[in-house]
Backbone as XML, in Angstrom:
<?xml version="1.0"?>
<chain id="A" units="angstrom">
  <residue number="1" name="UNK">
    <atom name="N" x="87.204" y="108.235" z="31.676"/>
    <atom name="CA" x="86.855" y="107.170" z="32.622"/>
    <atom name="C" x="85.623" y="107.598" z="33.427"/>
  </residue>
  <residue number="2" name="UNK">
    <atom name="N" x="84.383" y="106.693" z="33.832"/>
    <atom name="CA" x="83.474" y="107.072" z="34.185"/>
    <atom name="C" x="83.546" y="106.847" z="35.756"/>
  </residue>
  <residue number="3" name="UNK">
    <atom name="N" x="83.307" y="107.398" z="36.523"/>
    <atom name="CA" x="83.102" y="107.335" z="37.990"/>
    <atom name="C" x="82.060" y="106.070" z="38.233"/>
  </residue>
  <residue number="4" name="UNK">
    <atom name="N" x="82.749" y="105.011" z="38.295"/>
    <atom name="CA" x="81.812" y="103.556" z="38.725"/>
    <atom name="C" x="82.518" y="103.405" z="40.284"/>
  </residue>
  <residue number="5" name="UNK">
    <atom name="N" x="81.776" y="103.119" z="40.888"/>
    <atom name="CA" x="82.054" y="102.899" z="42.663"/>
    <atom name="C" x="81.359" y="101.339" z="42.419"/>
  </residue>
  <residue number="6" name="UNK">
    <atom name="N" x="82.298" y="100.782" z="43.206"/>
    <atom name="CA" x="82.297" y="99.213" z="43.355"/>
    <atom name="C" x="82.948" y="98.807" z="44.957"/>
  </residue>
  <residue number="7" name="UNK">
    <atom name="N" x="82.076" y="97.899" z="45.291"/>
    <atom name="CA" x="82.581" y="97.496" z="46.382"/>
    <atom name="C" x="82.898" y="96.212" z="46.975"/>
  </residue>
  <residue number="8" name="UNK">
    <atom name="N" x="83.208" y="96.234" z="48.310"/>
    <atom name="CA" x="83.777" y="94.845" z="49.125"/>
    <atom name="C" x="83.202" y="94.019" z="49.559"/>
  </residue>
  <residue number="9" name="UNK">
    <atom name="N" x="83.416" y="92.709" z="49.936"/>
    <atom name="CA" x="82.434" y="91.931" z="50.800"/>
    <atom name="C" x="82.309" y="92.566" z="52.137"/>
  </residue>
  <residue number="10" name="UNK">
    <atom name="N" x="83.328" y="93.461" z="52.540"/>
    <atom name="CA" x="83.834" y="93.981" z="53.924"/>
    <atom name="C" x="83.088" y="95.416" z="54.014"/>
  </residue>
  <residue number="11" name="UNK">
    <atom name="N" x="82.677" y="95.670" z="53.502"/>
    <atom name="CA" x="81.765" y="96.650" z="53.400"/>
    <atom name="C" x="82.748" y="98.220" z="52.864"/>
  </residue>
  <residue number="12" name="UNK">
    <atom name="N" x="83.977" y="97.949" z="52.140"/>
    <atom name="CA" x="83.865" y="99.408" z="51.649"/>
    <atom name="C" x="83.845" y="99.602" z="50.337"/>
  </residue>
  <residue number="13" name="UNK">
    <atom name="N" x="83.883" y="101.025" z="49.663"/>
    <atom name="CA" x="83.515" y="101.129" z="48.613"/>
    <atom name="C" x="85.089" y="101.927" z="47.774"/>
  </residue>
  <residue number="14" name="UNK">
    <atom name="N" x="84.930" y="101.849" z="46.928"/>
    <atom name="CA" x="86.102" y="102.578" z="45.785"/>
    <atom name="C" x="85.411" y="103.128" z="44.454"/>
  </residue>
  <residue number="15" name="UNK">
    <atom name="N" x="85.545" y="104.373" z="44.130"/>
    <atom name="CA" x="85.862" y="104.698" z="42.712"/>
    <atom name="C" x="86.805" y="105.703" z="42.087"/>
  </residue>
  <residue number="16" name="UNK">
    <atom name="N" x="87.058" y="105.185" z="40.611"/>
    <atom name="CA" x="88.231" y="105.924" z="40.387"/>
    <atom name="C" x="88.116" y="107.239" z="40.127"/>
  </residue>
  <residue number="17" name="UNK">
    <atom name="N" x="89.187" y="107.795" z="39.926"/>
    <atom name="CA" x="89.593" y="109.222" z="39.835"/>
    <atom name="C" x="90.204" y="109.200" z="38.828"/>
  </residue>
  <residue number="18" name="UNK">
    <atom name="N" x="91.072" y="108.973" z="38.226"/>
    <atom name="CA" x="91.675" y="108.401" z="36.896"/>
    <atom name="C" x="92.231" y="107.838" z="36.449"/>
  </residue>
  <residue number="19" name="UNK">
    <atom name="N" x="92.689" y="107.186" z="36.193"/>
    <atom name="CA" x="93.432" y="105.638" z="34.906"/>
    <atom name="C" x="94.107" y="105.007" z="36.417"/>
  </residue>
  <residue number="20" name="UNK">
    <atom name="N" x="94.606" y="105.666" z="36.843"/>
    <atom name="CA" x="95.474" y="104.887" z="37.890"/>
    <atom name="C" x="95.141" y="105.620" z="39.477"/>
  </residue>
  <residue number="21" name="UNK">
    <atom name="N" x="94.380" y="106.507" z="39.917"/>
    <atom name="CA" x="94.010" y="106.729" z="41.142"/>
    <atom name="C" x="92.118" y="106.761" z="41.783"/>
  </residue>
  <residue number="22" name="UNK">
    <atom name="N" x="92.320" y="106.539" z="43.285"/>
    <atom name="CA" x="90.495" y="105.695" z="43.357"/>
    <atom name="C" x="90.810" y="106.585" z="44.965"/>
  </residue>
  <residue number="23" name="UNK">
    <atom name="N" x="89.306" y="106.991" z="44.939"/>
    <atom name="CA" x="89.032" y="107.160" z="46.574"/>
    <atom name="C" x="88.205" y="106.164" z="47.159"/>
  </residue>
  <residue number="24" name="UNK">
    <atom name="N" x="88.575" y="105.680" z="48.449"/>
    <atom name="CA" x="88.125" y="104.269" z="49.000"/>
    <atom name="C" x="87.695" y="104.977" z="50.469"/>
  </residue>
  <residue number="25" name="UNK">
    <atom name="N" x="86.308" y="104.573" z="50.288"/>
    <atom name="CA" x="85.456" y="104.813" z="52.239"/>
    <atom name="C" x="84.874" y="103.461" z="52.408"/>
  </residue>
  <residue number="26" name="UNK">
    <atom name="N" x="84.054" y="103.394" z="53.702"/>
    <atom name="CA" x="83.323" y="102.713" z="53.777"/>
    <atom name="C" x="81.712" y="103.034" z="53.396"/>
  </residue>
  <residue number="27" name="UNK">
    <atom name="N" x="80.864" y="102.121" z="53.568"/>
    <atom name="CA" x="79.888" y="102.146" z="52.731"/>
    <atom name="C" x="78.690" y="102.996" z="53.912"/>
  </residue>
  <residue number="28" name="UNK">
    <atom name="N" x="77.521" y="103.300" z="53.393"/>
    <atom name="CA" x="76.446" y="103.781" z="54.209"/>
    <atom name="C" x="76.175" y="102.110" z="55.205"/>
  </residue>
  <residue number="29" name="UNK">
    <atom name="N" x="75.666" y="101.241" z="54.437"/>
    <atom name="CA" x="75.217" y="100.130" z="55.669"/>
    <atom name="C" x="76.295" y="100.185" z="56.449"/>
  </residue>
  <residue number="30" name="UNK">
    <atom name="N" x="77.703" y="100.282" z="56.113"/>
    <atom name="CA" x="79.128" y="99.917" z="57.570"/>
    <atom name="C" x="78.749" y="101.155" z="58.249"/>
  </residue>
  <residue number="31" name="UNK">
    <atom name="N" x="78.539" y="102.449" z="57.635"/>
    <atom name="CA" x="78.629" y="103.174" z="58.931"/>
    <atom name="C" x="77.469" y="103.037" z="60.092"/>
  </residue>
  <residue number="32" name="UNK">
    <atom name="N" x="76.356" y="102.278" z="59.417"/>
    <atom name="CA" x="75.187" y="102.616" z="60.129"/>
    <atom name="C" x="75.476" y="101.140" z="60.868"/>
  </residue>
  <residue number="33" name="UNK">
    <atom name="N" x="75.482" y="100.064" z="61.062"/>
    <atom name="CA" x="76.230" y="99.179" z="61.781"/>
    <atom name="C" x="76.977" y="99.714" z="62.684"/>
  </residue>
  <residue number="34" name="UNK">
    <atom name="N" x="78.050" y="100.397" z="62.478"/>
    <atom name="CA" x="79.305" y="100.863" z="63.272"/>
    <atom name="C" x="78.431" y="101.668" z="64.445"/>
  </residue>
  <residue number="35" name="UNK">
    <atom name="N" x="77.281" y="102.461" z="63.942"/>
    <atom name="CA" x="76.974" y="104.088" z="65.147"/>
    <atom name="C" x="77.826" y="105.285" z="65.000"/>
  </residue>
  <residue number="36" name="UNK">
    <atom name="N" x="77.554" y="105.737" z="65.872"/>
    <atom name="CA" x="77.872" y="107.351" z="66.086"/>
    <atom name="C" x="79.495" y="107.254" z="66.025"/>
  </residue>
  <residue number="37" name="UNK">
    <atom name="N" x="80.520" y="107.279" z="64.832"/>
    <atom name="CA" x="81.878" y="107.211" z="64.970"/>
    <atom name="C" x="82.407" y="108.807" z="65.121"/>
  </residue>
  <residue number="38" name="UNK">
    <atom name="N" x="83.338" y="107.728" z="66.289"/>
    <atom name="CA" x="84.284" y="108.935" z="67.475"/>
    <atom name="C" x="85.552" y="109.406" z="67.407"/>
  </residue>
  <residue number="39" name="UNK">
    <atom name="N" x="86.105" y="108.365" z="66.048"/>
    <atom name="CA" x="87.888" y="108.307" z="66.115"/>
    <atom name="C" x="88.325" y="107.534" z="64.441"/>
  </residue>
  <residue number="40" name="UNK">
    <atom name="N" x="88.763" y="108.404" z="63.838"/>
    <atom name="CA" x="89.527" y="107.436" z="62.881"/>
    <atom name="C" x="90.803" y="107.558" z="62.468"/>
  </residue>
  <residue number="41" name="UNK">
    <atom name="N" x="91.412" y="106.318" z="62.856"/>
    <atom name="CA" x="93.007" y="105.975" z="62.771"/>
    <atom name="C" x="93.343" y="105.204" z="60.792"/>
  </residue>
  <residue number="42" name="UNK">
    <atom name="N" x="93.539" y="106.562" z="60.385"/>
    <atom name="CA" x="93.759" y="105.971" z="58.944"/>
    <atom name="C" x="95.231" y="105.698" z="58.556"/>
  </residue>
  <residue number="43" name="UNK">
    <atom name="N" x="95.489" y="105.238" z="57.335"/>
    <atom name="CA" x="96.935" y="104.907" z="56.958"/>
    <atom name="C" x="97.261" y="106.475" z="56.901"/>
  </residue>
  <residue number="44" name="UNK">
    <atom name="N" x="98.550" y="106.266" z="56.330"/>
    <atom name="CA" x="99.434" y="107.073" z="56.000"/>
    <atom name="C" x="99.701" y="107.505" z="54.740"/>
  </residue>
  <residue number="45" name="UNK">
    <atom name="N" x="99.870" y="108.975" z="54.046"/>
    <atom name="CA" x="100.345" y="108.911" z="52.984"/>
    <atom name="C" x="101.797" y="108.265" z="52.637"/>
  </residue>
  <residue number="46" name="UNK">
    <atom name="N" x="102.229" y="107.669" z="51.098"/>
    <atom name="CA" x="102.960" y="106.687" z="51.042"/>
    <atom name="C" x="102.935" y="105.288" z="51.807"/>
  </residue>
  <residue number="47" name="UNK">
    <atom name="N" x="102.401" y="104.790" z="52.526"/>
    <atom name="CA" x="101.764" y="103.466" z="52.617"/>
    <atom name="C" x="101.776" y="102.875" z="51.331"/>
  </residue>
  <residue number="48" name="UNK">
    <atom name="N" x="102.402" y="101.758" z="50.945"/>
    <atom name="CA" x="101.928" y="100.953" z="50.191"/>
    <atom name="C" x="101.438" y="99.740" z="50.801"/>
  </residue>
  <residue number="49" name="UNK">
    <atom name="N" x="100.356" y="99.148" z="49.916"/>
    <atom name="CA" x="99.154" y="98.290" z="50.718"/>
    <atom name="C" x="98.830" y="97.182" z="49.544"/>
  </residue>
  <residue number="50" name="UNK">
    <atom name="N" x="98.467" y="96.216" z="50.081"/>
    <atom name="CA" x="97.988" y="95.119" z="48.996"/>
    <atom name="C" x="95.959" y="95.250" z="49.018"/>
  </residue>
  <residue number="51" name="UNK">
    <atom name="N" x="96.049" y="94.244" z="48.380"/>
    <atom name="CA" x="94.586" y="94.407" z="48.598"/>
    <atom name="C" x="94.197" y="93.295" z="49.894"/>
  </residue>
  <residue number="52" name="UNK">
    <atom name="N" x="93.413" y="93.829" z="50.574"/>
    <atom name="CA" x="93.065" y="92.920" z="51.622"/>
    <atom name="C" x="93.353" y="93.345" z="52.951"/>
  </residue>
  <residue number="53" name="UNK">
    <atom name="N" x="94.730" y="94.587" z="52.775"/>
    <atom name="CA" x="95.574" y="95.136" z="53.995"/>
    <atom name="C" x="95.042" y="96.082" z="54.726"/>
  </residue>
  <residue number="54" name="UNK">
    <atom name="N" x="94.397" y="95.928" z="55.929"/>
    <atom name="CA" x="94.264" y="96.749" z="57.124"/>
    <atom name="C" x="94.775" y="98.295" z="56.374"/>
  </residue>
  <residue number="55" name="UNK">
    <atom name="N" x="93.901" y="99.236" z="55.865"/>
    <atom name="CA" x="94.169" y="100.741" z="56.183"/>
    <atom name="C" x="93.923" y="101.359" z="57.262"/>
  </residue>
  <residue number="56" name="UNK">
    <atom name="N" x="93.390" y="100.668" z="58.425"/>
    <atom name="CA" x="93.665" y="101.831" z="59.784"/>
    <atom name="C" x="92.030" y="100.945" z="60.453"/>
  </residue>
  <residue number="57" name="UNK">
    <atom name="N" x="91.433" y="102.167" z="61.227"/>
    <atom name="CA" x="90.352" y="101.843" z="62.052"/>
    <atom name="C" x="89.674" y="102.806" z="62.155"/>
  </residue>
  <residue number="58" name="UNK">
    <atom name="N" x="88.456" y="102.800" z="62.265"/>
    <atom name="CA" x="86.681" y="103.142" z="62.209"/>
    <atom name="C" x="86.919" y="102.824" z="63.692"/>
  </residue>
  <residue number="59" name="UNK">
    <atom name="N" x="86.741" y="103.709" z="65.041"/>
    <atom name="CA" x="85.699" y="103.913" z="66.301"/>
    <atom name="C" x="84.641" y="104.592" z="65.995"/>
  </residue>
  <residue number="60" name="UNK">
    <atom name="N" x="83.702" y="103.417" z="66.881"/>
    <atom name="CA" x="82.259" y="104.289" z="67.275"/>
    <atom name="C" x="82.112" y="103.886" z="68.483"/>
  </residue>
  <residue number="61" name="UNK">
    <atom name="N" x="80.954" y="104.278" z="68.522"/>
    <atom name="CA" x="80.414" y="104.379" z="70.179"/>
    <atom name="C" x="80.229" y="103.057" z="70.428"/>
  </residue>
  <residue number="62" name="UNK">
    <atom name="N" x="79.874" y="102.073" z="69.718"/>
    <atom name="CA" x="79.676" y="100.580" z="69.689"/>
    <atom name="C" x="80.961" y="99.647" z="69.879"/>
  </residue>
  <residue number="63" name="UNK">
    <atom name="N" x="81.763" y="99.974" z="68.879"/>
    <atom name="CA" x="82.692" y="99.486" z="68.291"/>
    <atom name="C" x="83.732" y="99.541" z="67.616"/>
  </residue>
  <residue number="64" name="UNK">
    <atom name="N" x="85.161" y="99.194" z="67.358"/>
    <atom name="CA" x="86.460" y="99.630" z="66.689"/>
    <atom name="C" x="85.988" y="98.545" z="65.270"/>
  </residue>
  <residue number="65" name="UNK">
    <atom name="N" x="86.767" y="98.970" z="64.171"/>
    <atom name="CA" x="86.539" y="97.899" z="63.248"/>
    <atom name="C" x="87.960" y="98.739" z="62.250"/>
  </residue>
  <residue number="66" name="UNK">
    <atom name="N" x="88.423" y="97.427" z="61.748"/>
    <atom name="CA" x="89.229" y="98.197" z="60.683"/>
    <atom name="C" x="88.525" y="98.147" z="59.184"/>
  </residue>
  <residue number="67" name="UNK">
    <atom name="N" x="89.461" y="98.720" z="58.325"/>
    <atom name="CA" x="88.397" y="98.833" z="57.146"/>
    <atom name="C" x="89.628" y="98.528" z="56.266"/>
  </residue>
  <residue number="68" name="UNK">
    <atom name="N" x="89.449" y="98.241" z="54.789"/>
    <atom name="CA" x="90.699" y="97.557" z="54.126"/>
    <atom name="C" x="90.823" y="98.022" z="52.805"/>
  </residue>
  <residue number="69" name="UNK">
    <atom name="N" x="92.219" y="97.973" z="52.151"/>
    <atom name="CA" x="92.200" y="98.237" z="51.092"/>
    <atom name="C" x="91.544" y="97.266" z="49.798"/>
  </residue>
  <residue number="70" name="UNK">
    <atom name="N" x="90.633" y="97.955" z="49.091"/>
    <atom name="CA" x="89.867" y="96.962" z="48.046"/>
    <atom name="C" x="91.254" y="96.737" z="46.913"/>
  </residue>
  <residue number="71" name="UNK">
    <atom name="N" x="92.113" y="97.324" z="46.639"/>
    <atom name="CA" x="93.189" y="97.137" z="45.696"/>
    <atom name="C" x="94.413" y="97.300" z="46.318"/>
  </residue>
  <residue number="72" name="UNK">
    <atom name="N" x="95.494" y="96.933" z="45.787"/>
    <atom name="CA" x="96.959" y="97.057" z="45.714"/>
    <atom name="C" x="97.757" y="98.630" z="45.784"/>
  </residue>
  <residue number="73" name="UNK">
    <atom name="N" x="98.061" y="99.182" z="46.258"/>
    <atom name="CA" x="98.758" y="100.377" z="45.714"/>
    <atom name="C" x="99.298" y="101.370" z="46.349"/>
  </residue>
  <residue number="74" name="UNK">
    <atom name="N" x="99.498" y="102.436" z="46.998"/>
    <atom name="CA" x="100.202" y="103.356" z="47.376"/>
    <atom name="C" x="98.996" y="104.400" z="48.113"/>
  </residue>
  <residue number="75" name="UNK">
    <atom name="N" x="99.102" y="104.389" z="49.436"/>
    <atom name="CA" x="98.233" y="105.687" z="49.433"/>
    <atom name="C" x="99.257" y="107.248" z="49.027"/>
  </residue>
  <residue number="76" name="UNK">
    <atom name="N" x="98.139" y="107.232" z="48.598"/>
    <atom name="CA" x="98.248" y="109.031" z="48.067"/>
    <atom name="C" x="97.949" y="110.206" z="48.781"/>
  </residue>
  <residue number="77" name="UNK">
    <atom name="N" x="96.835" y="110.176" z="49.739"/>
    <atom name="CA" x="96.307" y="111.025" z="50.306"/>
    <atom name="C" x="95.061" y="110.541" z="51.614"/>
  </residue>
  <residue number="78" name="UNK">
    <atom name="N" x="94.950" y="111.138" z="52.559"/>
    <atom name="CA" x="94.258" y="110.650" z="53.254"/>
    <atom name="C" x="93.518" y="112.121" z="53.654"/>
  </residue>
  <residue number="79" name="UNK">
    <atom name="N" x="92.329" y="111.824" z="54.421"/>
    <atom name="CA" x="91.005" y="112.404" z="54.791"/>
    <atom name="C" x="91.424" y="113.042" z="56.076"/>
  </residue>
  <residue number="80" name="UNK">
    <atom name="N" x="92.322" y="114.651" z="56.265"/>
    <atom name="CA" x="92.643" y="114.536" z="57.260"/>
    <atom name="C" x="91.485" y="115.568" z="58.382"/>
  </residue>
  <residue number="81" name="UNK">
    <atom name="N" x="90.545" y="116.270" z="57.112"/>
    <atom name="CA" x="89.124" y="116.633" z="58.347"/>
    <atom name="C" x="88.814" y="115.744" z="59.121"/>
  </residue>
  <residue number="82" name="UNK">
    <atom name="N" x="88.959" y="114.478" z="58.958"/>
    <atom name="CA" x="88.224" y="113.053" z="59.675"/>
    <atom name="C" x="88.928" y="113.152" z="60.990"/>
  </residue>
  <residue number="83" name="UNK">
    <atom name="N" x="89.556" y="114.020" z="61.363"/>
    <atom name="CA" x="90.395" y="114.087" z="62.637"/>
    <atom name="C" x="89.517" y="114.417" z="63.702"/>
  </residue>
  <residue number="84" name="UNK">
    <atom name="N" x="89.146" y="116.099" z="62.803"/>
    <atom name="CA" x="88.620" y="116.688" z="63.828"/>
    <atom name="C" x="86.953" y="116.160" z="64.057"/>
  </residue>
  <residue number="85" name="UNK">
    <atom name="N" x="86.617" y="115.680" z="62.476"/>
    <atom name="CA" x="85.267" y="115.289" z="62.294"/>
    <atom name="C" x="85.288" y="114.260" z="61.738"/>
  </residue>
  <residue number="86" name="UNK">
    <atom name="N" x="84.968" y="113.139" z="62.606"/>
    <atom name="CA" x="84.779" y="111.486" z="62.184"/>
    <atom name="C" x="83.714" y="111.360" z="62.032"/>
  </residue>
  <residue number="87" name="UNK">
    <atom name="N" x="82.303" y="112.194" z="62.318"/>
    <atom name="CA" x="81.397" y="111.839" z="62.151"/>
    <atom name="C" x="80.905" y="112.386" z="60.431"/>
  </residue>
  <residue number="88" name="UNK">
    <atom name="N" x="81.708" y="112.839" z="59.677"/>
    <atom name="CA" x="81.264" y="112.828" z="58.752"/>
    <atom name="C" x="81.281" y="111.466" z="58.172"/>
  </residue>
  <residue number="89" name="UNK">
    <atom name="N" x="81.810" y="110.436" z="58.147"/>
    <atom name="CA" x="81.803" y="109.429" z="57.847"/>
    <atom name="C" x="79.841" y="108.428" z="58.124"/>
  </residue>
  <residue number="90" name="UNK">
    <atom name="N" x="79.845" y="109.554" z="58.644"/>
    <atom name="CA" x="78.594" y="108.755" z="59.536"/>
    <atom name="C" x="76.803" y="109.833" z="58.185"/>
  </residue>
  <residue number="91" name="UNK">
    <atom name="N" x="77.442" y="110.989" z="58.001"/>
    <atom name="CA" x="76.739" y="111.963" z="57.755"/>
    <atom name="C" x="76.820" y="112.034" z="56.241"/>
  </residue>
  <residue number="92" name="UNK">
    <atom name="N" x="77.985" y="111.352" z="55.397"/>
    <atom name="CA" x="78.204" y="111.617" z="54.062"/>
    <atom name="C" x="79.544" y="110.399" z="53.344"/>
  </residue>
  <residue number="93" name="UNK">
    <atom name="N" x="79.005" y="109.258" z="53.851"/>
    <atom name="CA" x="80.256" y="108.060" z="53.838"/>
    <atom name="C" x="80.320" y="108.332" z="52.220"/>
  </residue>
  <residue number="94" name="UNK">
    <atom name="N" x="80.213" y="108.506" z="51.204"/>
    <atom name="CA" x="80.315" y="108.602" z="49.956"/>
    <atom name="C" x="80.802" y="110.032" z="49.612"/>
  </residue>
  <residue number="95" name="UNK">
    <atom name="N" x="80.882" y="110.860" z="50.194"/>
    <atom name="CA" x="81.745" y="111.979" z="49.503"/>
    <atom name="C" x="82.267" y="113.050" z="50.685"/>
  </residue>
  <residue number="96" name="UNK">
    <atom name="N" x="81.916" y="114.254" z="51.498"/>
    <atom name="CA" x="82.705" y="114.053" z="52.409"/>
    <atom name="C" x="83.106" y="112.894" z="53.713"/>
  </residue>
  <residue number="97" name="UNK">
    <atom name="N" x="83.213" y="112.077" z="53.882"/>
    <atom name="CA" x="83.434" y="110.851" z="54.183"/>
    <atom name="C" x="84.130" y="109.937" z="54.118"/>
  </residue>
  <residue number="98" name="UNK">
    <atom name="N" x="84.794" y="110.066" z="52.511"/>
    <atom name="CA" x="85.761" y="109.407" z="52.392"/>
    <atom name="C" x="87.095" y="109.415" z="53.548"/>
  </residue>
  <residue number="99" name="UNK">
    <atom name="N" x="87.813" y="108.315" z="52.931"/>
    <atom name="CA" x="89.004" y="108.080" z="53.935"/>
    <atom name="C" x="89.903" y="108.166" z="53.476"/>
  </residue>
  <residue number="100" name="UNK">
    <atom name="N" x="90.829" y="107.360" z="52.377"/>
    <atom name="CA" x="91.803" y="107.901" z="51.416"/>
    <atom name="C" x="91.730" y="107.200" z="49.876"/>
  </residue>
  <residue number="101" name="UNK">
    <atom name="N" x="92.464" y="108.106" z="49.624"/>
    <atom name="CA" x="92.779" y="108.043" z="48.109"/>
    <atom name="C" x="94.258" y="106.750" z="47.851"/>
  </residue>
  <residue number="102" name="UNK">
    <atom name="N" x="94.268" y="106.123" z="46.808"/>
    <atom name="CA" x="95.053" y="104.987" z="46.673"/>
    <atom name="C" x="95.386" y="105.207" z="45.071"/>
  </residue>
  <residue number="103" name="UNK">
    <atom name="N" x="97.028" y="105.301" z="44.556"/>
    <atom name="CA" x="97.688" y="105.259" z="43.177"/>
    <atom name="C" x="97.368" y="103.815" z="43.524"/>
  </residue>
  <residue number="104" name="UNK">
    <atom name="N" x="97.117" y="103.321" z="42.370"/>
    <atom name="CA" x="96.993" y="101.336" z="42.244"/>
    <atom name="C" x="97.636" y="101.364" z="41.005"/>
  </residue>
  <residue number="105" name="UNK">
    <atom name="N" x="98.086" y="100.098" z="41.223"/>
    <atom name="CA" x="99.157" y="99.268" z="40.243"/>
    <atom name="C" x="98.267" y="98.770" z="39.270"/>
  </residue>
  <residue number="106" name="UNK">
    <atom name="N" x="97.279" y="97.840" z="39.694"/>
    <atom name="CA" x="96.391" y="96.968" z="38.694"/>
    <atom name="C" x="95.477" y="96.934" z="38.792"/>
  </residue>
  <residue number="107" name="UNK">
    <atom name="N" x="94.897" y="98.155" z="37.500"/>
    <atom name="CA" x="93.276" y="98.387" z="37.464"/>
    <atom name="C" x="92.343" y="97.075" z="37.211"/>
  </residue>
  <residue number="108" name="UNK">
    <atom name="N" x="93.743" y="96.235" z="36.711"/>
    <atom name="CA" x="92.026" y="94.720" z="36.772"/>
    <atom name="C" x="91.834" y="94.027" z="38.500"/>
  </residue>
  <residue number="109" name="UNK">
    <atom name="N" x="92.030" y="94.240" z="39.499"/>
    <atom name="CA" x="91.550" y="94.414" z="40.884"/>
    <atom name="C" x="90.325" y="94.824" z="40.932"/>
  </residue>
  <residue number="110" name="UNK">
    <atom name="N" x="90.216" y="95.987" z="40.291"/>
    <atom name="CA" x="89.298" y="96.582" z="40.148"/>
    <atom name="C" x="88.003" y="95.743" z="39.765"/>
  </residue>
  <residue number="111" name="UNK">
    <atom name="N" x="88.540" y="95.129" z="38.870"/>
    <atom name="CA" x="87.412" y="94.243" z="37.903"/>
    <atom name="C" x="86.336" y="92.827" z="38.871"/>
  </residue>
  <residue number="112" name="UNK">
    <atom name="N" x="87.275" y="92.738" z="39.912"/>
    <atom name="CA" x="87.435" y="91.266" z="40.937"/>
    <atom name="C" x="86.222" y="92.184" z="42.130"/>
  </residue>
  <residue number="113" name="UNK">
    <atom name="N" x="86.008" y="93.238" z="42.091"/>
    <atom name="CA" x="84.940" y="94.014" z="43.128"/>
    <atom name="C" x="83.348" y="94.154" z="42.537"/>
  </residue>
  <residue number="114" name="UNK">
    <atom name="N" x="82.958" y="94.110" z="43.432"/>
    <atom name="CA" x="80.955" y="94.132" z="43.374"/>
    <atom name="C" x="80.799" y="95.300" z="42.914"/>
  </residue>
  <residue number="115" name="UNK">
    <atom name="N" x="79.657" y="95.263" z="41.867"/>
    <atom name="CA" x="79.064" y="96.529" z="41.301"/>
    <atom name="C" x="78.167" y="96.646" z="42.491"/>
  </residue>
  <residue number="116" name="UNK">
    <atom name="N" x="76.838" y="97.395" z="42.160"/>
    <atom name="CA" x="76.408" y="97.943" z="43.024"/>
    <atom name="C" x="74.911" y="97.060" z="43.118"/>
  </residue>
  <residue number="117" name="UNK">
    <atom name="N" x="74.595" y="96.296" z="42.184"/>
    <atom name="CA" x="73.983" y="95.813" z="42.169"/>
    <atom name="C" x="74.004" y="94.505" z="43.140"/>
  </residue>
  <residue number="118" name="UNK">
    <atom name="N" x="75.323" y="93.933" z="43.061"/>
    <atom name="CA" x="75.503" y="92.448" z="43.518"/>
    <atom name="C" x="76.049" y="93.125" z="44.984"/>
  </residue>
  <residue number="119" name="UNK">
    <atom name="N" x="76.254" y="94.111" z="45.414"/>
    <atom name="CA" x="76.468" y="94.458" z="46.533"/>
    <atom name="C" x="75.127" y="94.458" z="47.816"/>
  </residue>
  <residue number="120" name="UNK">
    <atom name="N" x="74.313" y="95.345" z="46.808"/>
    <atom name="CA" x="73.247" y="95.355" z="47.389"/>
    <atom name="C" x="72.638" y="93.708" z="47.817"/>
  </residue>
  <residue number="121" name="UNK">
    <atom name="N" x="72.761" y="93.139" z="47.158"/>
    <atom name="CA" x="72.396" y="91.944" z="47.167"/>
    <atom name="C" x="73.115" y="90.799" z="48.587"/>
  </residue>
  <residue number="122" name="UNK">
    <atom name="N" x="74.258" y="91.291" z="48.708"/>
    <atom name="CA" x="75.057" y="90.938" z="49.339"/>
    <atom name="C" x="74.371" y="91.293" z="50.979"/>
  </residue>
  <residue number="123" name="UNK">
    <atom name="N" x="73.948" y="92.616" z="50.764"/>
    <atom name="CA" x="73.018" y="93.584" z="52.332"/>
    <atom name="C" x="71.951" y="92.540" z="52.284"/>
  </residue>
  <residue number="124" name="UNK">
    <atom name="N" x="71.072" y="92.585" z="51.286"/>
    <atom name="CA" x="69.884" y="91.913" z="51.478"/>
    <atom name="C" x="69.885" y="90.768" z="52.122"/>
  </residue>
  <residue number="125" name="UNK">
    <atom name="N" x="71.056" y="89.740" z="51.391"/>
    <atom name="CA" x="70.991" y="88.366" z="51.786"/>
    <atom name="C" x="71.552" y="88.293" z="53.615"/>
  </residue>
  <residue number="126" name="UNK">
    <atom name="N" x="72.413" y="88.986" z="54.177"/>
    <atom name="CA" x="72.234" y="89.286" z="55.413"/>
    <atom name="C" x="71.827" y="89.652" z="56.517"/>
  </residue>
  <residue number="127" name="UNK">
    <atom name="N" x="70.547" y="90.116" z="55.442"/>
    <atom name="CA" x="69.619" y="90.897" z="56.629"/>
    <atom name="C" x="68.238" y="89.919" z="56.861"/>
  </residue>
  <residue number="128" name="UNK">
    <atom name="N" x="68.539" y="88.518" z="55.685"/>
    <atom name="CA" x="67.356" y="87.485" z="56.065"/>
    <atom name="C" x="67.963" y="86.609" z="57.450"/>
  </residue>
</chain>
């Protein structure tokens, strides 16, 4: 399976890890929107979550925002450096940065998310 990262209208991103597990952050434009983040309140391991469901909350100096699950499934694991250091989210939202990891039920969810292309597109058209 190839490491494809696809993302949300909501600004986060997912890719898989294998047949049935994905690490999900938010994206570089959300963090840079958000600012200097101070606090992150993530789910829980074992959480099960639909797609669409509140995984926790992003503080920054601006603003609280929650961030959501792009698929269905179980968290597995969560980002628990982000405790002491939330600002990695800010410094490396794509790899240390991440937030948690999610077992999913139905890899065609997957299929229903923005490549990276139509994402981008998605930034652009908001920023006219």
């Amino acid at each position: 399976m190839t490491k494809t990262i696809k993302f949300t209208i909501k600004h986060e991103w997912i890719v898989p890890l294998t047949d049935n597990r994905a690490r999900i952050g938010i994206t570089d434009f959300a963090q840079q929107e958000l600012g200097d983040i101070v606090y992150v309140e993530n789910a829980e391991v074992d959480d099960k979550v639909n797609a669409g469901d509140s995984l926790g909350v992003i503080e920054s100096v601006k603003a609280a925002s929650d961030f959501y699950a792009p698929i269905s499934g179980t968290i597995v694991k969560v980002n628990e450096s982000l405790e002491d250091e939330p600002e990695k989210i800010n410094s490396d939202p794509y790899e240390a940065g991440w937030l948690v990891e999610i077992e999913f039920t139905d890899p065609s969810e997957l299929e229903q998310l923005l490549d990276e292309a139509a994402y981008q597109n998605l930034i652009a058209e908001g920023e006219e």
